[in-house]
C-alpha positions as CSV (number, residue, x, y, z in Angstrom):
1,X,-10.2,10.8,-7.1
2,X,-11.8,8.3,-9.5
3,X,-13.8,5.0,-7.8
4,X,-14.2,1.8,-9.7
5,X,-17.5,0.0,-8.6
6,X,-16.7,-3.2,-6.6
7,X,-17.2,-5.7,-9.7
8,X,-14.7,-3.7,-11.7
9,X,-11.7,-3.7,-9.0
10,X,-11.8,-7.4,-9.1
11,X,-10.0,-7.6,-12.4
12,X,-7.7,-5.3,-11.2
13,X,-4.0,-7.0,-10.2
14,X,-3.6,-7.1,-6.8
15,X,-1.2,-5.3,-4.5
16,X,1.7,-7.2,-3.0
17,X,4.2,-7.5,-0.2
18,X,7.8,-8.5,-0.2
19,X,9.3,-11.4,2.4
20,X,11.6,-8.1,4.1
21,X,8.2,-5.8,4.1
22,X,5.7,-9.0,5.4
23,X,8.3,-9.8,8.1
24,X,8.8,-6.4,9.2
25,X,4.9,-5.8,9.6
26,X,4.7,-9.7,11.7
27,X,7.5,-8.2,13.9
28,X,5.9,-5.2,14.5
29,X,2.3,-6.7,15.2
30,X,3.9,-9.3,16.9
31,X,1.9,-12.0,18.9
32,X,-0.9,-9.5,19.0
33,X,-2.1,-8.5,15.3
34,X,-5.8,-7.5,17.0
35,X,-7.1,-7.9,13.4
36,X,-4.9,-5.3,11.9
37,X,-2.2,-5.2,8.9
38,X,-0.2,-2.7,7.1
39,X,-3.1,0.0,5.3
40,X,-2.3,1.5,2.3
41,X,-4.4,4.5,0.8
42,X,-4.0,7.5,-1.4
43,X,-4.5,11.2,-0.3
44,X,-4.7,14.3,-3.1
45,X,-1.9,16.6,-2.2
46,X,2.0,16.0,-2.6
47,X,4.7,17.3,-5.1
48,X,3.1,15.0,-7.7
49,X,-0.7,15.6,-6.7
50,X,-1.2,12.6,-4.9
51,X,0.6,10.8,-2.1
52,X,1.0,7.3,-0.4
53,X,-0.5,6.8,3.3
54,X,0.0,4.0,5.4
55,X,-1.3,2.6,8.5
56,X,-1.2,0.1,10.7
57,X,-4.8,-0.6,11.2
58,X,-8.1,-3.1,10.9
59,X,-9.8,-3.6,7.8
60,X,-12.4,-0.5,7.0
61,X,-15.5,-1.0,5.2
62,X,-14.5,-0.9,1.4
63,X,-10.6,-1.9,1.7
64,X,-9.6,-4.9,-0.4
65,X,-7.5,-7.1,1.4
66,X,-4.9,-9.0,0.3
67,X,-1.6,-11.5,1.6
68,X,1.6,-11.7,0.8
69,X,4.4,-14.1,2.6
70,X,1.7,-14.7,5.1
71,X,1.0,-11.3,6.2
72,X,-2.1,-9.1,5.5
73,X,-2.6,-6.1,3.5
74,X,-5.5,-3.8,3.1
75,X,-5.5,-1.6,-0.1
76,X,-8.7,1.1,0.2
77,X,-11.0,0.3,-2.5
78,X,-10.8,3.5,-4.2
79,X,-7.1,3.7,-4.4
80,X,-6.8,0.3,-5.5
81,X,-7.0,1.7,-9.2
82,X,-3.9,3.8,-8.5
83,X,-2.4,0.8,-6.4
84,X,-3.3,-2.2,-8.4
85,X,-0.5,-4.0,-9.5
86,X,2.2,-2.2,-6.8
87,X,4.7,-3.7,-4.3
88,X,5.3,-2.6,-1.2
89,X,9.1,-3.6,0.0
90,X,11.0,-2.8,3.4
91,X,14.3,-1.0,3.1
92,X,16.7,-0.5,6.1
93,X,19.5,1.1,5.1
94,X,21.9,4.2,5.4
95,X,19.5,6.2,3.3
96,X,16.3,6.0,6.6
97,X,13.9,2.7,6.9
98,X,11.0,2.5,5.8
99,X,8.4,1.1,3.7
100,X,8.7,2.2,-0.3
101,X,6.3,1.7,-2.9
102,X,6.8,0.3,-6.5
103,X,4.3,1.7,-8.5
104,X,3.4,0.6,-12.0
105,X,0.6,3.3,-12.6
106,X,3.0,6.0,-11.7
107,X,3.8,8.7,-14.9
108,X,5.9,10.9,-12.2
109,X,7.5,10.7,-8.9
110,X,8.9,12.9,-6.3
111,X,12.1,12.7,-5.2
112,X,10.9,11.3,-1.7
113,X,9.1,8.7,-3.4
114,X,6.1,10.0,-1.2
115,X,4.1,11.2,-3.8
116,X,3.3,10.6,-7.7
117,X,1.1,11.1,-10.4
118,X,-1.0,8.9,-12.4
């Protein structure tokens, strides 16, 4: 997996939440965050040879963070070239819910939408 230095992921765009995705990670943090938001990071592996992991967690040493609606968002530094630029939405529907990714760096998908390739 390539790493940008920290200079270059600042000119990077950012990675964003939707209202339904921010509201869903407030309700399940609730009154009690304890410092943590929604952590998104990229593991090798997958149909597509590389897949989407999320957390709910604190901050770790290299993650950008980020808000959107309010709520916080923590992007691993080293994925952020793979991520930059993304939305992350909250569906909850017929179909499973869940939080999916819209990935402009993507060339292929899955058909999960777990995993893609850049």
């Amino acid at each position: 997996m390539t790493t940008l230095p920290a200079d270059n992921r600042a000119t990077l765009p950012g990675v964003s939440l939707t209202e339904s995705a921010a509201k869903q990670i407030a309700e399940i943090l609730g009154d009690n965050p304890e410092h943590k938001a929604l952590r998104i990071y990229v593991e090798t592996g997958g149909c597509s040879g590389m897949s989407y992991a999320m957390e709910l967690a604190p901050r770790k040493e290299g993650d950008e963070a980020f808000v959107s609606h309010g709520s916080p968002l923590f992007v691993e530094g080293r994925a952020l070239i793979y991520l930059a630029g993304s939305v992350i939405d909250y569906k909850d529907g017929l179909s499973g819910a869940g939080f999916r990714i819209t990935n402009p760096n993507a060339k292929a998908t899955c058909g999960c939408g777990k995993s893609f390739e850049a």
